[in-house]
KEKOLLO-451218 format. One record per atom (N, C-alpha, C): x, y, z; atom name. Coordinates in steps of 0.2 Angstrom, whole numbers, m for minus. Example, Ala and Ser with C-alpha at 12.3 -4.5 7.8 and 13.67 -1.06 7.14 Angstrom:
BEGIN
+-------+-------+-------+----+
|    px |    py |    pz | at |
+-------+-------+-------+----+
|    66 |   m28 |    39 |  N |
|    62 |   m22 |    39 | CA |
|    66 |   m16 |    39 |  C |
|    64 |   m11 |    35 |  N |
|    68 |    m5 |    36 | CA |
|    64 |     0 |    39 |  C |
+-------+-------+-------+----+
***
This chain:
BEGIN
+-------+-------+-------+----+
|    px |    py |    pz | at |
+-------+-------+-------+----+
|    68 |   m45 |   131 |  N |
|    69 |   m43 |   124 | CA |
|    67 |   m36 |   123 |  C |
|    71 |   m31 |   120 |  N |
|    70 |   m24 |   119 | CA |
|    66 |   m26 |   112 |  C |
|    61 |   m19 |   112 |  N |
|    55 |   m20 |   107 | CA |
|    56 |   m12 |   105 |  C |
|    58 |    m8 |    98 |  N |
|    58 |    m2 |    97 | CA |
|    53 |     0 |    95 |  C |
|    52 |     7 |    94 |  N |
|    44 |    10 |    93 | CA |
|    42 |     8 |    86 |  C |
|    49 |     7 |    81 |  N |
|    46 |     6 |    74 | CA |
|    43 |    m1 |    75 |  C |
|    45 |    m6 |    77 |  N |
|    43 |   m12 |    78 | CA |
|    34 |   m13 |    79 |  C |
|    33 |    m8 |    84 |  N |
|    28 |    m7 |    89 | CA |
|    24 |    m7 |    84 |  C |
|    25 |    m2 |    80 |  N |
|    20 |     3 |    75 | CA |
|    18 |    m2 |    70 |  C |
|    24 |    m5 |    68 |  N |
|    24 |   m11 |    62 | CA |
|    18 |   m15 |    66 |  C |
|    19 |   m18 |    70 |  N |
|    13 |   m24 |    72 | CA |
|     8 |   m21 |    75 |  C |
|     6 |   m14 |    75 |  N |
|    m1 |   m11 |    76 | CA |
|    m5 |    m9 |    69 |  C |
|     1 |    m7 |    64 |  N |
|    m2 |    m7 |    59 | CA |
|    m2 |   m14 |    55 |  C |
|     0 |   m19 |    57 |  N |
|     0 |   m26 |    55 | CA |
|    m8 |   m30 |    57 |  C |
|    m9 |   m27 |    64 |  N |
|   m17 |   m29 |    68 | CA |
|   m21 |   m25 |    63 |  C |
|   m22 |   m18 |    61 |  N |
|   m25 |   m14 |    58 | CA |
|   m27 |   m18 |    52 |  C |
|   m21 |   m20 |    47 |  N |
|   m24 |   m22 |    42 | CA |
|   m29 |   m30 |    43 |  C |
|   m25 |   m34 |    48 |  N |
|   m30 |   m39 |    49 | CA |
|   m39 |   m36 |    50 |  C |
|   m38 |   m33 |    54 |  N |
|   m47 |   m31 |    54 | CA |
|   m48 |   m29 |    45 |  C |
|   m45 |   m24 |    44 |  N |
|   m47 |   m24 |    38 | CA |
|   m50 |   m29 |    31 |  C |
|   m46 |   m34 |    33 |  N |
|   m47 |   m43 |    31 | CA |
|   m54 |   m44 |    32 |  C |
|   m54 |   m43 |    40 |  N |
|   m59 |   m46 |    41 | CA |
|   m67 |   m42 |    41 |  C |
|   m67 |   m35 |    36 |  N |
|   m74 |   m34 |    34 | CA |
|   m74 |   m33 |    26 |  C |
|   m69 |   m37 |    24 |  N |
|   m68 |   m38 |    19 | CA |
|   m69 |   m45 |    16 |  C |
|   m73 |   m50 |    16 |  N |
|   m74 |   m56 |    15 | CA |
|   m72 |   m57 |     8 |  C |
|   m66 |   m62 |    10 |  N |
|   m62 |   m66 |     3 | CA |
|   m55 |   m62 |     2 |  C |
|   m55 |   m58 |     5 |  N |
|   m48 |   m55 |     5 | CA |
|   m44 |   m61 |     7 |  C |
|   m40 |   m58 |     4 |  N |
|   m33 |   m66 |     9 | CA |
|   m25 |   m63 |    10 |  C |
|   m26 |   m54 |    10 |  N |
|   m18 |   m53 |    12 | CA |
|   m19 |   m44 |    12 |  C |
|   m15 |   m41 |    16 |  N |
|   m14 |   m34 |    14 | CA |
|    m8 |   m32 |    15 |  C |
|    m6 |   m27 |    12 |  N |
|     2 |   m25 |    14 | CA |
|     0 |   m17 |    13 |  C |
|     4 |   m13 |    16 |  N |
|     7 |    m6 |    15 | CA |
|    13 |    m6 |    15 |  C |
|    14 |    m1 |    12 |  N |
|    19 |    m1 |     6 | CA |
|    23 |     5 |     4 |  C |
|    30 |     7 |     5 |  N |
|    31 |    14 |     3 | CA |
|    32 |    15 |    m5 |  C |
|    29 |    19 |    m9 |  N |
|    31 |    21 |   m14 | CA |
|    35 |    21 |   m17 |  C |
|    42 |    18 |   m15 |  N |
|    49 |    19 |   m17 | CA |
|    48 |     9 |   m17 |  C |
|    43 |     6 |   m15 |  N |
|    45 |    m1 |   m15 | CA |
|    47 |    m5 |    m9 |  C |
|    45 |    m2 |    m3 |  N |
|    45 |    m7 |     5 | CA |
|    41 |    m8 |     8 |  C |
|    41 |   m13 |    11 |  N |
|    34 |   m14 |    14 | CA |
|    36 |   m11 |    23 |  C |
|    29 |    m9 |    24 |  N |
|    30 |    m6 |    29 | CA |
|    26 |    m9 |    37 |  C |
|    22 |   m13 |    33 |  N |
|    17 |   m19 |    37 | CA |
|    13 |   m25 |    32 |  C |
|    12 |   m27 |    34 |  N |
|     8 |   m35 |    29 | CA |
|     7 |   m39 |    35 |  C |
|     0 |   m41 |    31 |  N |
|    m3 |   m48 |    36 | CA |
|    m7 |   m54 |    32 |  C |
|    m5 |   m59 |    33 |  N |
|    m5 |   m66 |    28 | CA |
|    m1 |   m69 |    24 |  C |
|     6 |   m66 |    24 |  N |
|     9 |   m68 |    19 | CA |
|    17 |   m67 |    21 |  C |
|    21 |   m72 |    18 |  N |
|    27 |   m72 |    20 | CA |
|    33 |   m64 |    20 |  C |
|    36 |   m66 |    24 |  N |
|    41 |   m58 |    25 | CA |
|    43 |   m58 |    17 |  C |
|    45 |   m64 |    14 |  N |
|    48 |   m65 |     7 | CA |
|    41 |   m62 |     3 |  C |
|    37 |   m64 |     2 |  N |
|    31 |   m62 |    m2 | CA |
|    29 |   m56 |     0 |  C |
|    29 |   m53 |     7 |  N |
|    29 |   m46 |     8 | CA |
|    34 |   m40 |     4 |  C |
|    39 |   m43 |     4 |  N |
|    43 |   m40 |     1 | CA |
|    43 |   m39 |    m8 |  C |
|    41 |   m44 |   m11 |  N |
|    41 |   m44 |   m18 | CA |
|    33 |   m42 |   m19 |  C |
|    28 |   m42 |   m15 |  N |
|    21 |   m39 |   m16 | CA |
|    24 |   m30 |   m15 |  C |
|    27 |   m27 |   m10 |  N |
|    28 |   m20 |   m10 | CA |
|    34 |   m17 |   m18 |  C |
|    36 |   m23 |   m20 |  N |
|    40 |   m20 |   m25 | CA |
|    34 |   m20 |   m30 |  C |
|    31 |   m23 |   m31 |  N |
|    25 |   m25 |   m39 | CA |
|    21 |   m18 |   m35 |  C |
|    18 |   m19 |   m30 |  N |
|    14 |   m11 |   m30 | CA |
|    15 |    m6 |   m32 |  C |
|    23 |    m4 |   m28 |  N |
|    27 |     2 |   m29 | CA |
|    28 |     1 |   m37 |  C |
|    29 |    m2 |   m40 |  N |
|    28 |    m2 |   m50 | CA |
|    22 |    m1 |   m52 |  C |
|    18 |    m2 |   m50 |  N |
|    12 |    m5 |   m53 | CA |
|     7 |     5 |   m52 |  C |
|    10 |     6 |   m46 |  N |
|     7 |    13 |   m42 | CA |
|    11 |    19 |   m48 |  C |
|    17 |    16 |   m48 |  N |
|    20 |    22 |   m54 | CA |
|    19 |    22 |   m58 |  C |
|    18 |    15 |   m62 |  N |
|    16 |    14 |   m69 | CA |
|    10 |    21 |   m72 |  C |
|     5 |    19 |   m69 |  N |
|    m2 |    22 |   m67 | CA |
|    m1 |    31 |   m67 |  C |
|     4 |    33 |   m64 |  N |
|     4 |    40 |   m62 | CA |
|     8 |    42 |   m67 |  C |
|    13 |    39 |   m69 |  N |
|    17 |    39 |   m75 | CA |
|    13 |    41 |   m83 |  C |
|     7 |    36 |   m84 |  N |
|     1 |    38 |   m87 | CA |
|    m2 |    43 |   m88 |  C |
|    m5 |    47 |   m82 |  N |
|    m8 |    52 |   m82 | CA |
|    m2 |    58 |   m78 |  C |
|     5 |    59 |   m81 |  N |
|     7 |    62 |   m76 | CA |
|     5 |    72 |   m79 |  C |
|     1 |    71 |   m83 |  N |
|    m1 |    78 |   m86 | CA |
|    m8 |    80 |   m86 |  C |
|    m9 |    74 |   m82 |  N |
|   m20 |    76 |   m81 | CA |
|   m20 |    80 |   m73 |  C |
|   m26 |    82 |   m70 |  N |
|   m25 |    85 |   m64 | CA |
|   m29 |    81 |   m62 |  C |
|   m27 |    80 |   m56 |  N |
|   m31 |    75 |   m48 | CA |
|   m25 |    67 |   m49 |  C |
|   m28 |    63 |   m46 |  N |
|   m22 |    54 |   m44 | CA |
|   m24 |    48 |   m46 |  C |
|   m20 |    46 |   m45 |  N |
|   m22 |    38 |   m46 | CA |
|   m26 |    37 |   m40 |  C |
|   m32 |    35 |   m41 |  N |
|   m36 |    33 |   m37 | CA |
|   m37 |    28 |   m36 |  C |
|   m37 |    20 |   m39 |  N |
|   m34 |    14 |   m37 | CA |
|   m31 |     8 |   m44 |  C |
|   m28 |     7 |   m43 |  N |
|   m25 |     2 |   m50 | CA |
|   m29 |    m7 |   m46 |  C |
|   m32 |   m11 |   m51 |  N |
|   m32 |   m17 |   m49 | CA |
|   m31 |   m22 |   m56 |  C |
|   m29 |   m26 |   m53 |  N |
|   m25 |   m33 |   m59 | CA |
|   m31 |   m39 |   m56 |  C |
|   m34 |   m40 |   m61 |  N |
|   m40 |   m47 |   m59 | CA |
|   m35 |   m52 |   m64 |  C |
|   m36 |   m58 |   m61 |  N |
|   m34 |   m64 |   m64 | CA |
|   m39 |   m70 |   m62 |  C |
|   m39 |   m75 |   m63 |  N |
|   m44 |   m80 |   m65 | CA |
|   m42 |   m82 |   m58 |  C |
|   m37 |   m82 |   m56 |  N |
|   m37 |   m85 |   m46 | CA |
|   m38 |   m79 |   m40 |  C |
|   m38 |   m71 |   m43 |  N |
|   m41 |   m67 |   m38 | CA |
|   m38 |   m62 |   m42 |  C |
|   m39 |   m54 |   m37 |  N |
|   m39 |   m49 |   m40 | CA |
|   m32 |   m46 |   m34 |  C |
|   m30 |   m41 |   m37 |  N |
|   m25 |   m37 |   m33 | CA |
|   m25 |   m30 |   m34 |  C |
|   m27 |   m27 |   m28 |  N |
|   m30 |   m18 |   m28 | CA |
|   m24 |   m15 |   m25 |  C |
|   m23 |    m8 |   m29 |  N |
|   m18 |    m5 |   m25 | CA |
|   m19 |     1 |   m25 |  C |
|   m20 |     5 |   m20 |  N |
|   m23 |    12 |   m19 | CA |
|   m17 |    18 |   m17 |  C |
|   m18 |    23 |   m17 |  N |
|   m13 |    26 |   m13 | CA |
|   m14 |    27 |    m7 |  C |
|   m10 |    27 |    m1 |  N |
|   m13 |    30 |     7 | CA |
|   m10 |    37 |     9 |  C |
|    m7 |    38 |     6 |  N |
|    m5 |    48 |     6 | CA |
|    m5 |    52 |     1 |  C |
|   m10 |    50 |    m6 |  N |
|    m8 |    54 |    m9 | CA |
|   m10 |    61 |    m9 |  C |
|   m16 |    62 |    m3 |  N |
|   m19 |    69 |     0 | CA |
|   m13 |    73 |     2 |  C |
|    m8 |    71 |     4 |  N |
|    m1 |    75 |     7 | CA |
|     2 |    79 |     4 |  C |
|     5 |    85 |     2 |  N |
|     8 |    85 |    m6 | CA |
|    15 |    90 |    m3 |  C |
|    19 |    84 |     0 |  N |
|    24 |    85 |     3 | CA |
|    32 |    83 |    m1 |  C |
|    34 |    88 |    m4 |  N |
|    39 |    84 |    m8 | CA |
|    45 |    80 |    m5 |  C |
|    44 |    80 |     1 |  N |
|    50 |    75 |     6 | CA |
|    49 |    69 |     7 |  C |
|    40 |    67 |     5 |  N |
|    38 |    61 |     9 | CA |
|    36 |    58 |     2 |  C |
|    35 |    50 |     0 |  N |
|    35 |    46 |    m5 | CA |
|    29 |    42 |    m3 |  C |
|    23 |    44 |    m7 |  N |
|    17 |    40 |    m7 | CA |
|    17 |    32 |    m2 |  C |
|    13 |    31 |     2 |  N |
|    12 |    26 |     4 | CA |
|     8 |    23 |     1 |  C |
|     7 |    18 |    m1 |  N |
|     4 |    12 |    m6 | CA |
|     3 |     6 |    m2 |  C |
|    m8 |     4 |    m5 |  N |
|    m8 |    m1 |     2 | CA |
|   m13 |    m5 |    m3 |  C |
|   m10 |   m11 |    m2 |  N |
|   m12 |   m16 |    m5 | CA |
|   m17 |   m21 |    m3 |  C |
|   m24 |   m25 |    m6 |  N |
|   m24 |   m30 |    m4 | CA |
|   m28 |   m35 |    m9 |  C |
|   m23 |   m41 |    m7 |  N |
|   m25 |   m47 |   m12 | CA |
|   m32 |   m51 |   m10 |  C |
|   m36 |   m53 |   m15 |  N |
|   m43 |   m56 |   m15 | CA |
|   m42 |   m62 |   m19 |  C |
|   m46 |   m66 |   m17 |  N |
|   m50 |   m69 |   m21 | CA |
|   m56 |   m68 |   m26 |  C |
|   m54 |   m73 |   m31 |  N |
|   m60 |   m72 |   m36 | CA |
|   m66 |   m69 |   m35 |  C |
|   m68 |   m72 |   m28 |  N |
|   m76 |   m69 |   m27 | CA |
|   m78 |   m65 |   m24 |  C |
|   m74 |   m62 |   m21 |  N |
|   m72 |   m56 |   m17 | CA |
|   m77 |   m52 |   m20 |  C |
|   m79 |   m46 |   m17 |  N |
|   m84 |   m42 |   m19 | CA |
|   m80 |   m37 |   m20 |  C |
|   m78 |   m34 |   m26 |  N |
|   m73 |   m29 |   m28 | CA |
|   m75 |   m19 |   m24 |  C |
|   m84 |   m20 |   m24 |  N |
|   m84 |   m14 |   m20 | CA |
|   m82 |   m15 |   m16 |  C |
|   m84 |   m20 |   m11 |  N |
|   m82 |   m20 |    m3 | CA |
|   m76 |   m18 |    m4 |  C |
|   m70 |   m23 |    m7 |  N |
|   m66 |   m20 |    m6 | CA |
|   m62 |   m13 |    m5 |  C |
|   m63 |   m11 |   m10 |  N |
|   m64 |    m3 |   m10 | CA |
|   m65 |     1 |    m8 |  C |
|   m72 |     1 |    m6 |  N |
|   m75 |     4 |     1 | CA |
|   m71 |     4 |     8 |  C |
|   m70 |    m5 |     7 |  N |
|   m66 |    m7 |    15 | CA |
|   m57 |    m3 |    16 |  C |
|   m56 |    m3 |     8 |  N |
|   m48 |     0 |     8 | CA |
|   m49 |     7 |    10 |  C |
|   m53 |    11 |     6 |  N |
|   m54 |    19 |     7 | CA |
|   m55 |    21 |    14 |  C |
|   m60 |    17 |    17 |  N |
|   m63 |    18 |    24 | CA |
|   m55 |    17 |    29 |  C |
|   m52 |    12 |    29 |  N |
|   m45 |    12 |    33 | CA |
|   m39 |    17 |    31 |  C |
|   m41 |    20 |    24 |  N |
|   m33 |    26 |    21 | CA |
|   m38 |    31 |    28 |  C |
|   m43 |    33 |    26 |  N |
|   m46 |    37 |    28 | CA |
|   m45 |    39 |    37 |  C |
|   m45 |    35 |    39 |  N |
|   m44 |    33 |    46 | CA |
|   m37 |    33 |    47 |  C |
|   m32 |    34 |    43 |  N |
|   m25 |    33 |    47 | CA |
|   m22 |    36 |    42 |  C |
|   m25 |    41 |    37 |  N |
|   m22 |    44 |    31 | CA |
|   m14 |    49 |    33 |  C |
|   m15 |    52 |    39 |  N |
|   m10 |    57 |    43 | CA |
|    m3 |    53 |    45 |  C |
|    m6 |    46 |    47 |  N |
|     1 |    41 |    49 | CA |
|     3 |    39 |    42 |  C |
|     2 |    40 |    36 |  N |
|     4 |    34 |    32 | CA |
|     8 |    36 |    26 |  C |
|    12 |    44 |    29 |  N |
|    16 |    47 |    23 | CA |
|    23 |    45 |    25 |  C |
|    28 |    44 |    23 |  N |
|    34 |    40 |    24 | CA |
|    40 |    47 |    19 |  C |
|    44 |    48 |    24 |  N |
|    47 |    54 |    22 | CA |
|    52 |    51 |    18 |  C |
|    54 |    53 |    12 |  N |
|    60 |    48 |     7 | CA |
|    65 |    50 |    11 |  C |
|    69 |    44 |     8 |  N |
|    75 |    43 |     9 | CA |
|    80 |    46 |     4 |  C |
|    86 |    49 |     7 |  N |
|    91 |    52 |     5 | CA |
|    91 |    46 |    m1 |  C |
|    94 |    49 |    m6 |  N |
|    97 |    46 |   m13 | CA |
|   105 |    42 |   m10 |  C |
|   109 |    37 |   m10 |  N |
|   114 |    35 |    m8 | CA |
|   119 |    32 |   m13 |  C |
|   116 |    32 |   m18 |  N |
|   119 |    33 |   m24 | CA |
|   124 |    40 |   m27 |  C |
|   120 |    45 |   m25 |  N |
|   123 |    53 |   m27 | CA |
|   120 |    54 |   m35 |  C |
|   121 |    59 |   m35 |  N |
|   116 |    62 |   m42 | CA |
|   108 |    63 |   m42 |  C |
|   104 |    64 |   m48 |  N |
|    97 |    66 |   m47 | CA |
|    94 |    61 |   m44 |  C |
|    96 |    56 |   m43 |  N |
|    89 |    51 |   m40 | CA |
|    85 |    46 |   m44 |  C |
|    88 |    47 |   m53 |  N |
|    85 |    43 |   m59 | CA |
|    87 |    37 |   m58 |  C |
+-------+-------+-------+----+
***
């Protein structure tokens, strides 16, 4: 069975977020995400769930910048608590300021008890360590016209 290099990358950054999980106590999922709304890797959750968790980030990530798009500096992380856990979504390229590439967006779902700094910490610490891999150059418009 031929195995191509994006696959490769896909399931090392899939291993990657699993550790993340794991000094992350109560976490139960992360995904990375491109800004435009794909998932680029996820660990704990179905391909189907992957996919519709990278579409709510990539909104959730715009929403937020959309808000401040007149202030100077980023969105530094958006989180949605609910009474069954919390959903953190930070950005992993916004250091880049590449107008070809589309923010990578990295997610990850908690439970209620979760310790919301750990999180944070644990999320920052892994952008920071793989910040250079994790700008994702857009993709041509395929539609034609500006791209709205």
């Amino acid at each position: 069975m031929h195995t191509d290099g994006t696959s490769t990358a896909r399931q090392q950054l899939s291993n990657l977020l699993e550790g993340l999980l794991k000094k992350a106590p109560g976490t139960t999922g992360a995904l990375l995400g491109s800004g435009d709304g794909l998932k680029l890797a996820f660990t704990q959750q179905s391909n189907d769930h992957a996919d519709s968790l990278a579409a709510v980030i990539s909104g959730l990530y715009s929403l937020g910048r959309q808000q401040f798009k007149d202030a100077a500096g980023g969105i530094r992380q958006v989180v949605v608590e609910h009474d069954a856990g919390s959903l953190f979504v930070m950005s992993a390229g916004a250091r880049f300021t590449d107008d070809r590439a589309v923010n990578t967006v990295l997610a990850v779902v908690a439970a209620a008890d979760a310790d919301p700094g750990q999180v944070g910490y644990e999320m920052e610490t892994f952008i920071g360590g793989l910040a250079e891999h994790l700008v994702v150059q857009a993709r041509p418009n395929s539609f034609g016209g500006s791209g709205r």
